[in-house]
C-alpha positions in Angstrom: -0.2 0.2 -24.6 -2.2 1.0 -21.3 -0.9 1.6 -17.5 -3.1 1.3 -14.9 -3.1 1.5 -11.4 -4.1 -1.0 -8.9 -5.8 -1.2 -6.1 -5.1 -3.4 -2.8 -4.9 -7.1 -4.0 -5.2 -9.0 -0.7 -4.7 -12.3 -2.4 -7.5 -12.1 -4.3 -6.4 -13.7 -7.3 -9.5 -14.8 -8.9 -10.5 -10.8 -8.8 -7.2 -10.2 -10.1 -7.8 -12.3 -13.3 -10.9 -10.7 -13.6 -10.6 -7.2 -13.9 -7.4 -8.3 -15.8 -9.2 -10.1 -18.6 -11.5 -6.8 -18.8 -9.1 -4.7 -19.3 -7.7 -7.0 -22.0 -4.0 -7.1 -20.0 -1.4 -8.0 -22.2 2.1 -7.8 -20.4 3.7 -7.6 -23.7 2.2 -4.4 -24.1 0.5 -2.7 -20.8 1.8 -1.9 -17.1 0.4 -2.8 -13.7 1.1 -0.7 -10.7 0.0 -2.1 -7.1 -1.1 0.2 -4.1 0.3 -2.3 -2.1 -1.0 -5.0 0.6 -1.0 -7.4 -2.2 -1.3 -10.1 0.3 -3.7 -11.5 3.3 -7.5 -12.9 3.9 -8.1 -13.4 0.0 -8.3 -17.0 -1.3 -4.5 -16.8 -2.8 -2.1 -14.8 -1.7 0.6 -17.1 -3.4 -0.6 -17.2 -6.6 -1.4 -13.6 -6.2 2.7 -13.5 -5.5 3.8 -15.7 -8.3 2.0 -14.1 -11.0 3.4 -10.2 -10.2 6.7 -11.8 -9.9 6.4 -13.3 -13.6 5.3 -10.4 -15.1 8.9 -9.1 -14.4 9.0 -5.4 -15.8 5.2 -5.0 -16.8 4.5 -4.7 -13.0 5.5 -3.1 -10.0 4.7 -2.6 -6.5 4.9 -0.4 -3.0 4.9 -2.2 -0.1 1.7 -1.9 1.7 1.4 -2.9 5.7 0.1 -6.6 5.1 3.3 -7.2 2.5 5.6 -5.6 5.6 3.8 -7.9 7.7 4.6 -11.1 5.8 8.1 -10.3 5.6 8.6 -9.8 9.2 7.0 -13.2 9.2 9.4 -14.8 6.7 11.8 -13.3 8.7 11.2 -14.9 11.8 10.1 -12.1 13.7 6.2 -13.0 13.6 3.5 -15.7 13.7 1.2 -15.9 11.2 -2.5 -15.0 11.9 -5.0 -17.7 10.8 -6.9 -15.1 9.2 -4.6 -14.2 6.8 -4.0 -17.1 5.0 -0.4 -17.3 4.3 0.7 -20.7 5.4 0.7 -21.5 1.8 3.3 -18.5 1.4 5.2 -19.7 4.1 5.3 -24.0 2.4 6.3 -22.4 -1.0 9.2 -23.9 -2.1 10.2 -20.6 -3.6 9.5 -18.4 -0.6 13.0 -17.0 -0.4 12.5 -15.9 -4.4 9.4 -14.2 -3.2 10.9 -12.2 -0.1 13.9 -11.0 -2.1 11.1 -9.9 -4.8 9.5 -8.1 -2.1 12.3 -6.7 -0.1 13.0 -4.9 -3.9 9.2 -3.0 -3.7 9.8 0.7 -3.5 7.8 2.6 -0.6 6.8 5.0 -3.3 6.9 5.0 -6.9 7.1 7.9 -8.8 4.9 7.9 -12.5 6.5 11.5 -14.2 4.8 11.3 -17.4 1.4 11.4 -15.6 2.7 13.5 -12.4 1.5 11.0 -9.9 2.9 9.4 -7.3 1.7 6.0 -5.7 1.8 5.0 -2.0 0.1 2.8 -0.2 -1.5 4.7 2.7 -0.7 8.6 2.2 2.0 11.8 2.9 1.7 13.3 6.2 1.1 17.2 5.7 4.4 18.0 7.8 6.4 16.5 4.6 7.0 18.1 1.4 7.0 15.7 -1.9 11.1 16.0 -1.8 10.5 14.8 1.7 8.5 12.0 1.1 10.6 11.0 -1.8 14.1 11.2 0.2 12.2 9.9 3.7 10.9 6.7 1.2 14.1 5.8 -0.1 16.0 5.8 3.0 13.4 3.2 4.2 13.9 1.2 1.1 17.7 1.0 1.4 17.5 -0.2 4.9 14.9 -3.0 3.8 17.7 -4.2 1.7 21.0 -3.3 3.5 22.5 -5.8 6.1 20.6 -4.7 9.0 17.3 -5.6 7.5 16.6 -8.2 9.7 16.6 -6.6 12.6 14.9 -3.7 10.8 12.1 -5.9 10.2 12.2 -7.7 13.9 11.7 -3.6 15.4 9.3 -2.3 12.7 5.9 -2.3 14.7 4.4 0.3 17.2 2.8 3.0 17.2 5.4 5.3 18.6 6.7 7.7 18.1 3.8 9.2 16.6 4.9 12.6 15.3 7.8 13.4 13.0 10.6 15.3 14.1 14.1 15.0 11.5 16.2 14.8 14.3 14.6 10.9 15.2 17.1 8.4 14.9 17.7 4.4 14.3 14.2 1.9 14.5 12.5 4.9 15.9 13.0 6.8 12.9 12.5 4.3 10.1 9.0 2.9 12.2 7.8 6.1 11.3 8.3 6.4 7.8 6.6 3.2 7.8 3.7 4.2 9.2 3.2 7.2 7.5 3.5 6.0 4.1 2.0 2.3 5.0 -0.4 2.3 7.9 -2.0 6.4 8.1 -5.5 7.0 8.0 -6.1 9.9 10.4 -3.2 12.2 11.8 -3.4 16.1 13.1 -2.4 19.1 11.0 1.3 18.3 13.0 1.3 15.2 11.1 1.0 13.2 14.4 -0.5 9.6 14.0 -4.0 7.9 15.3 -4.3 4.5 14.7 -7.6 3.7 15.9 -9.8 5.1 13.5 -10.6 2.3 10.5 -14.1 3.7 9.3 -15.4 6.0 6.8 -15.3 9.6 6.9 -19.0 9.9 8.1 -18.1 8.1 11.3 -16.8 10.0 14.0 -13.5 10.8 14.7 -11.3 11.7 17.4 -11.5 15.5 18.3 -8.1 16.6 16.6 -7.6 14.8 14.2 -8.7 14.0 10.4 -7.9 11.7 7.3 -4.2 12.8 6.4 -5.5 14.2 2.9 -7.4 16.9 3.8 -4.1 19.1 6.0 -2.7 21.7 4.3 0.3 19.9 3.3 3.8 20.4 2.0 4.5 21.7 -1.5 3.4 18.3 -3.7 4.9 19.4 -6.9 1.5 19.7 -8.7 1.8 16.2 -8.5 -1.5 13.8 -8.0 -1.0 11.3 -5.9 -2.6 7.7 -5.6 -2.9 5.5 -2.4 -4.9 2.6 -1.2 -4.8 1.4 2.7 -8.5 2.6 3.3 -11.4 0.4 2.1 -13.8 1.8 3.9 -13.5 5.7 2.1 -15.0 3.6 -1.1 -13.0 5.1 -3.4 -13.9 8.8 -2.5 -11.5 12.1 -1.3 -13.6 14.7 -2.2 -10.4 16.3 -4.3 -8.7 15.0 -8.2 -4.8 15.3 -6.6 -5.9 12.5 -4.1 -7.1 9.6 -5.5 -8.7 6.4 -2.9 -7.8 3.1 -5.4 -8.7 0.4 -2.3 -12.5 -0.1 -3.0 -13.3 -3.0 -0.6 -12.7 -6.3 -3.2 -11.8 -8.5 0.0 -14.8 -7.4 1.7 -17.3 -8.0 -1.6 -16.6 -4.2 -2.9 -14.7 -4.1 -6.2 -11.4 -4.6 -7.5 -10.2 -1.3 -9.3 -8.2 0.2 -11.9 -7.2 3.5 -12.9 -6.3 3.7 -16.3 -4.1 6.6 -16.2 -3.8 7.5 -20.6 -7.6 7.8 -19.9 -8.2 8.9 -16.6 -10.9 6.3 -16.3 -11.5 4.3 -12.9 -12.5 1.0 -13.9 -14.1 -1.0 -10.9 -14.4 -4.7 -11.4 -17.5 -6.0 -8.7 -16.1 -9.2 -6.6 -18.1 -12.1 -5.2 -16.8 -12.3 -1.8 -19.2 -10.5 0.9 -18.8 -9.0 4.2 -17.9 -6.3 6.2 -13.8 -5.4 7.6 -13.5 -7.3 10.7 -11.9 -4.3 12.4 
């Protein structure tokens, strides 16, 4: 029995079945967890779809920004870009299967037995674990409440931009989005900056830095697991905080952290490129 966590699908299935067959997968047996954005620019985002969905309880999910994305699109609340290849999402006969199955995605998913925690982009440093936790689930109850739709329809912006308990309605729950499904950089205040999509060695606005390395709220002694940022290549500098997005859609690798071993497992893929940013 292995458990191992995943790192940002974007529809590549074929890299999927890949690193899949080297880990020798068995569903019977082992356990996926997905950082998220499972969806977008690779070759198949709906067989991608279909095949988490039939593993039933050998895999889960958090919902990364590109799987927010397509639900607001399902929705009716956006057009589809050409680039991310999800007309054959949006033709599935079984599309409504699929957006119940990802309005059911947790925004973060707790692993206690290994004390980690998975998100898909990162925790600002003015929450606390308990916050993140609490601030996460309050999001995920909305997503599936009767006002999800319109939820959905005011979900992006950037604004506001710094966290404050006392922010209310959309405003409030656009946050929590974007911290825990769209951050890269932020100030020690935990206030957002969206424009920065490059490595750590490229320059950054004066202010701010990548969201992990704040003195942050107490964490439990928890490690925690995120994906979002291709272009860090799978380095933090720290073992709490733990990069799993190595760049498969841009001809990087697929990888896999096989949490009984602590073992990254990086599978190369044979798409090439650089992020259109």
């Amino acid at each position: 029995m292995a458990h191992y966590l995943v790192g940002d699908l974007q529809g590549c299935h074929a890299a999927l079945m890949a690193l899949l067959e080297r880990l020798d997968f068995s569903p019977s047996r082992d356990t996926l967890w997905i950082a998220g954005d499972m969806v977008s620019r690779g070759e198949d985002s709906l067989a991608t779809l279909r095949f988490l969905c039939g593993l039933g309880s050998s895999a889960q999910s958090v919902l990364g920004n590109h799987d927010l994305n397509l639900l607001m699109i399902l929705d009716g609340h956006r057009r589809a870009a050409s680039k991310d290849r999800l007309q054959p999402v949006l033709d599935a006969a079984d599309r409504e299967e699929i957006k119940r199955w990802l309005l059911a995605c947790p925004m973060l998913l707790e692993l206690p037995r290994w004390r980690a925690v998975l998100v898909h982009a990162g925790i600002p440093p003015c929450w606390s674990l308990a916050d993140a936790r609490r601030l996460a689930r309050e999001l995920e109850q909305a997503l599936r409440g009767d006002d999800s739709s319109r939820l959905l329809a005011a979900m992006m912006g950037n604004s506001p931009d710094r966290w404050q308990e006392d922010l209310r309605g959309y405003e409030r729950l656009r946050l929590i989005t974007n911290y825990l499904a769209r951050m890269r950089l932020c100030d020690a205040q935990g206030r957002l900056e969206f424009s920065h999509k490059l490595g750590e060695d490229a320059p950054m606005p004066a202010g701010f830095a990548p969201w992990f390395r704040w003195p942050h709220g107490e964490w439990e002694d928890q490690r925690v697991f995120f994906g979002h940022w291709s272009t860090l290549q799978g380095q933090t500098g720290y073992s709490d905080v733990i990069a799993l997005d190595t760049g498969c859609i841009w001809g990087g690798a697929l990888s896999a952290y096989d949490l009984d071993r602590d073992e990254l497992i990086a599978q190369p893929c044979q798409r090439g490129g650089m992020p259109r940013l």
